[in-house]
C-alpha positions in Angstrom: -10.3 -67.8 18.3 -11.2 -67.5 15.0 -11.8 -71.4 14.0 -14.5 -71.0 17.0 -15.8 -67.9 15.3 -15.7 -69.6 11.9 -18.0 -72.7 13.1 -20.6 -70.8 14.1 -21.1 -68.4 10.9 -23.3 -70.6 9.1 -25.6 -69.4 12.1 -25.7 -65.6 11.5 -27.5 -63.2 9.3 -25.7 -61.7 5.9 -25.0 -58.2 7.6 -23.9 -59.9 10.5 -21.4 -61.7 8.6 -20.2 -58.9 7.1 -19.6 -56.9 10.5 -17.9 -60.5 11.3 -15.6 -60.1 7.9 -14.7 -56.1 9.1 -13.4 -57.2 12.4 -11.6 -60.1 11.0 -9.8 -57.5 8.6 -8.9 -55.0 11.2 -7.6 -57.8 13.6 -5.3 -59.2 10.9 -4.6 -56.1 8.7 -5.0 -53.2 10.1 -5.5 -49.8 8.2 -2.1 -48.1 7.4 -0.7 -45.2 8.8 -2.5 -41.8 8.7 -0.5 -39.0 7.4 -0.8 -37.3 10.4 1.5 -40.3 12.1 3.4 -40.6 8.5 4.3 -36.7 9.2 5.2 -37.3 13.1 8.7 -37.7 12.4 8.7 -34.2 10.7 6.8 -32.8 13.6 8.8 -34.0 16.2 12.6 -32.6 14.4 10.6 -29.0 13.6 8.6 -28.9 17.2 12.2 -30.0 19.5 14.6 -28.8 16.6 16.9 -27.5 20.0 16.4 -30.4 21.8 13.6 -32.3 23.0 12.2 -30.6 26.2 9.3 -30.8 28.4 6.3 -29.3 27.1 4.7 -28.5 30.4 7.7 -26.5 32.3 10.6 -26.4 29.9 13.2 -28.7 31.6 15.8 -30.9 29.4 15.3 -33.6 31.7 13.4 -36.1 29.8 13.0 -39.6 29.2 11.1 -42.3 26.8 8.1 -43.6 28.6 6.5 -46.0 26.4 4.1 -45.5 23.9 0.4 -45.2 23.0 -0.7 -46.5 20.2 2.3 -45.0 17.4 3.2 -42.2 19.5 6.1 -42.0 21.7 5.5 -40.7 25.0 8.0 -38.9 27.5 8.1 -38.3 31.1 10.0 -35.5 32.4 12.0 -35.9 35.5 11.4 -32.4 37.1 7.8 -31.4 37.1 6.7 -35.7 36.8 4.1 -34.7 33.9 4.2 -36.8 30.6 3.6 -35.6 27.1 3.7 -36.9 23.6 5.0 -35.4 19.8 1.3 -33.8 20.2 0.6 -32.7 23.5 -0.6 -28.7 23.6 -1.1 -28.6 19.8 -4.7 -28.0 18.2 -4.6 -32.2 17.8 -3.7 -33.3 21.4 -7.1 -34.9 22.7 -9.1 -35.1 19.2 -11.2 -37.7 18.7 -11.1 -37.9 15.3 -7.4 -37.7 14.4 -8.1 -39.3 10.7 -10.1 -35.8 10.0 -7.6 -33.7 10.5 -5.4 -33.6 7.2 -8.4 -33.2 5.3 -9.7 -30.8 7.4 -6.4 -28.8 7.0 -6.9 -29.5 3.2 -9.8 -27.4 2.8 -8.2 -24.8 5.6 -5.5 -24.5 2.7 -8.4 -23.8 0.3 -10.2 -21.7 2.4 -13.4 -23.3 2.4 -16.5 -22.1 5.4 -17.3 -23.7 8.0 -20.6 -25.3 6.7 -18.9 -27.4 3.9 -15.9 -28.1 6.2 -18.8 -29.9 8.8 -20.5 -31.2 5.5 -17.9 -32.6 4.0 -16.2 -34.4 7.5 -19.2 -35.1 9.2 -18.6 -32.7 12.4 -20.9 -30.4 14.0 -20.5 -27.0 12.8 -19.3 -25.8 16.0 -16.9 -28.8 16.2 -15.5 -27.2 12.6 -15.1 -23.6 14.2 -13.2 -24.7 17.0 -10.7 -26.4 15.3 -10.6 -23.7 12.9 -9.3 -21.5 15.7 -7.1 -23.8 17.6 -5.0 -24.1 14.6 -5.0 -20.3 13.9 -4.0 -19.4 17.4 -1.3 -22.1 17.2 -0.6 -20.7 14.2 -0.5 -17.2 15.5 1.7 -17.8 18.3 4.6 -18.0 16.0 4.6 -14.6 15.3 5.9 -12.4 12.5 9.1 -12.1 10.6 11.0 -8.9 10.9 10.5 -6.0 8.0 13.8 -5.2 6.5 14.8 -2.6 3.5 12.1 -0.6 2.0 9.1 -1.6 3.5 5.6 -0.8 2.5 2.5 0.5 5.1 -1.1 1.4 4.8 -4.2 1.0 6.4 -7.4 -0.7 5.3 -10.9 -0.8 6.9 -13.7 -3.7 7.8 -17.1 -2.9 9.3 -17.4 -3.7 12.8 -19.0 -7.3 13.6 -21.0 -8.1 17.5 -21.2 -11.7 16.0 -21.8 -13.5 19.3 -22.0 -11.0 21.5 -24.7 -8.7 23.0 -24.8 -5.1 21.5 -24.5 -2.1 23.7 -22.8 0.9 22.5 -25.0 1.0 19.1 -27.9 -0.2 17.6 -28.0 -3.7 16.1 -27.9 -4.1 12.6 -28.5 -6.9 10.3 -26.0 -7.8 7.8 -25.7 -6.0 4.7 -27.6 -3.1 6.0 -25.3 0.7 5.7 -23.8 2.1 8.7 -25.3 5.0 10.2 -21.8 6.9 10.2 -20.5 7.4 6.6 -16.7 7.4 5.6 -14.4 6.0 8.7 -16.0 6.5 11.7 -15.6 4.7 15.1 -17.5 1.6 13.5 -14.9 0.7 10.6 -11.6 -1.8 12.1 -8.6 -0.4 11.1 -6.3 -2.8 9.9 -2.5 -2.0 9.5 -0.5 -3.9 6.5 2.9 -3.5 6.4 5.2 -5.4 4.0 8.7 -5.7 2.6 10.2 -6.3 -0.6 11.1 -9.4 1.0 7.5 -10.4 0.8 7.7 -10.5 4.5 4.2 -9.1 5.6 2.7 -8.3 8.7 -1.5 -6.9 8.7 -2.9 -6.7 12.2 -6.4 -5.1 13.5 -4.9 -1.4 15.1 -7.4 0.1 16.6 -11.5 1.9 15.0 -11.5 4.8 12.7 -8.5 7.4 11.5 -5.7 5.2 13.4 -2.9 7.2 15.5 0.5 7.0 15.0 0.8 5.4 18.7 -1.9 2.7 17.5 0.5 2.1 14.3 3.5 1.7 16.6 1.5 -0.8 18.8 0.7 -2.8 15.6 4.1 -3.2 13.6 6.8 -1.1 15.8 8.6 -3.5 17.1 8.3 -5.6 13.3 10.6 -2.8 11.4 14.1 -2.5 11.5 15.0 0.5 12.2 17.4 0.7 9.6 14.6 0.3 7.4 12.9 3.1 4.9 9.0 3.6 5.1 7.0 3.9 2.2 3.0 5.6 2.7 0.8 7.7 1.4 0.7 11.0 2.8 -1.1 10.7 5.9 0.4 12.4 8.6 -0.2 9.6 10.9 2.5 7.7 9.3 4.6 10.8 9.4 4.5 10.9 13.0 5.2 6.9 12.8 7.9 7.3 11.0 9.3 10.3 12.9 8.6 8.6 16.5 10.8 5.4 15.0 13.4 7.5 13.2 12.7 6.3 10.1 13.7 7.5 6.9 10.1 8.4 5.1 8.8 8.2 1.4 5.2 9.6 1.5 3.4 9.2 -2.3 0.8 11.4 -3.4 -1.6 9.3 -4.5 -4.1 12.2 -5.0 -1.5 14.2 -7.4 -1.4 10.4 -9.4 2.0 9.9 -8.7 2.0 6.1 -8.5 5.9 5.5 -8.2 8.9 8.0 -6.5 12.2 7.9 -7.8 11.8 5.1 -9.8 11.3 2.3 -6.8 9.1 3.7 -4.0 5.5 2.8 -4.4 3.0 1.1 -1.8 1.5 -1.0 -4.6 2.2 -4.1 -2.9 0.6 -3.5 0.3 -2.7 -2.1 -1.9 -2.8 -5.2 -3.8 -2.8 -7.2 -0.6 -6.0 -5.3 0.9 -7.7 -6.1 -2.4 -6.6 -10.0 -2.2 -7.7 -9.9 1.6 -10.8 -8.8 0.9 -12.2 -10.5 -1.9 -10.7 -13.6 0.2 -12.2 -12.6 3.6 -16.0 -11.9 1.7 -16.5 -15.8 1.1 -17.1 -16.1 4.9 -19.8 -13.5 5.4 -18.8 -11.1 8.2 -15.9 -12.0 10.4 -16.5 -11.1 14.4 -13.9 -9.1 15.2 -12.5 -10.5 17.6 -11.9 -13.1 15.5 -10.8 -10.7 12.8 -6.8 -10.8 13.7 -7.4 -15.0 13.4 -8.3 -14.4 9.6 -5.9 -11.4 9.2 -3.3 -14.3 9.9 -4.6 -17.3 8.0 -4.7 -15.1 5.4 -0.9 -13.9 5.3 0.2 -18.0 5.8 -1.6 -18.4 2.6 -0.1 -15.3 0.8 3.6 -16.4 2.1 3.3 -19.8 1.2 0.8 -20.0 -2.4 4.2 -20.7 -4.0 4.1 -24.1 -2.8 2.3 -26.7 -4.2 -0.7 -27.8 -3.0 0.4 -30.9 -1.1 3.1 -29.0 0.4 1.2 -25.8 2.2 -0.7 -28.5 3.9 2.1 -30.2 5.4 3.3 -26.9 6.2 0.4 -25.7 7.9 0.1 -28.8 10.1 3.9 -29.1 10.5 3.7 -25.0 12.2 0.3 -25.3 13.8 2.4 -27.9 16.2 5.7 -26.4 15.9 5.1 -24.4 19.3 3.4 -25.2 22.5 0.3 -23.7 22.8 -3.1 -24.9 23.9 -5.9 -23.6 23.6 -9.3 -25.3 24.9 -13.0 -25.2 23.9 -13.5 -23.6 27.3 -10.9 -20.3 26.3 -12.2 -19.9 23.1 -16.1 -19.7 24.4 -15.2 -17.1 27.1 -13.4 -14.8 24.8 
């Protein structure tokens, strides 16, 4: 094929020739593997680490049906659907798999979604949703369980309408004050709660002076109950504490005291709302219901800065696909 090809180039313009030159290099050496396929092995023994099952209904009976491309493909033998090492991850149906490392490169260093289309060449919107596939994924993995002496306070962020029509107040541009000073119904409470463990859990609990009931829904079911609770002296986290039977520390932050006995402080969880927020500015109001998406991305990037560089990235694309969960264009727009 190529001989015939060859006769005729003395007949074609110079950029034609060099379109001519490209395809000839593909066809006879193609480009090597992305790292997405170099990491599919590590994907695949972290996503079916019991067992390789089906990704649509659960069942063990599976087979090898052939593959696309590099990927293996399966067919399982109860429900008849196939699936790859991919399927219901934030990557199954891209069409621009070679983006995605990079893209979770500057996830890693938290870069907006204007230099994330920039930089790749995607449409802003393109950026967002994939920015939220990977943190629902992400999210679906839940939290690790609070052990020992274990740390809890609140923190607040103004509420954000960001996409969405405005009906029990009146609109407001960014930057201008609230008309309700202190906390007030407008301010999103967000629970942090960590151990010494550096196990941490901060989730969005409710608007304004949070209950102890709201506290409960957040991280209840996160604490052992053999645990101790350290807080300030709010009586909502008395009643928390009290409702899970759990031994309580309350520090008087307004008497100075900084540190009880020696070893019972909340400075960990105080530093982490000052972290989180500096971090959570760069992006320029978060909608809230976005807000527990960020809360999260944030903590993987807490848990994890102890890595290298290289490493949090393969860890961040190696958990986005360690569960089955998919989450379409379609789900995101109508939330």
């Amino acid at each position: 094929m190529w001989l015939d090809v060859y006769e005729q180039v003395g007949e074609l313009t110079e950029l034609e020739r060099v379109a001519l030159f490209n395809a000839m290099k593909q066809d006879l050496f193609p480009d090597e593997p992305s790292k997405i396929t170099k990491l599919l092995k590590d994907i695949r023994e972290n996503r079916f680490a019991s067992g390789m099952a089906c990704v649509h209904c659960g069942s063990t009976a599976v087979k090898r049906n052939g593959k696309y491309k590099t990927r293996q493909r399966y067919l399982c033998k109860d429900c008849g659907k196939t699936f790859n090492d991919m399927t219901n991850t934030p990557f199954s149906g891209s069409r621009y798999p070679e983006k995605w490392v990079k893209y979770m490169e500057m996830m890693v260093e938290g870069y907006t979604l204007p230099k994330i289309a920039k930089r790749l060449k995607i449409h802003i919107s393109t950026a967002f949703y994939w920015r939220h596939k990977i943190l629902n994924a992400l999210r679906s993995l839940d939290f690790n369980q609070l052990q020992g002496i274990v740390e809890s306070d609140e923190t607040f962020f103004r509420e954000s309408m960001k996409g969405k029509v405005v009906t029990h107040r009146k609109p407001k541009k960014r930057k201008t004050p609230d008309e309700k000073r202190g906390i007030s119904d407008l301010k999103i409470a967000v629970v942090v709660a960590q151990d010494r463990n550096n196990n941490i859990i901060a989730v969005k609990a409710g608007t304004g002076r949070v209950k102890a009931e709201e506290i409960d829904a957040a991280i209840g079911k996160y604490i052992d109950p053999k645990s101790l609770l350290c807080t300030d002296t709010a009586t909502n986290y008395k009643k928390f504490a009290k409702l899970k039977g759990l031994q309580h520390e309350p520090i008087n932050e307004h008497q100075k005291q900084r540190v009880k006995k020696g070893i019972f402080h909340v400075q960990n969880v105080n530093n982490f709302h000052s972290r989180l927020k500096t971090w959570i500015r760069r992006f320029q109001g978060v909608a809230t219901k976005y807000l527990d998406n960020y809360l999260y991305w944030f903590r993987w990037l807490e848990l994890d800065k102890h890595l290298s560089y290289e490493k949090q990235v393969e860890q961040m694309l190696i958990s986005a696909c360690r569960k089955s969960n998919k989450t379409t264009v379609e789900l995101l727009r109508s939330n």
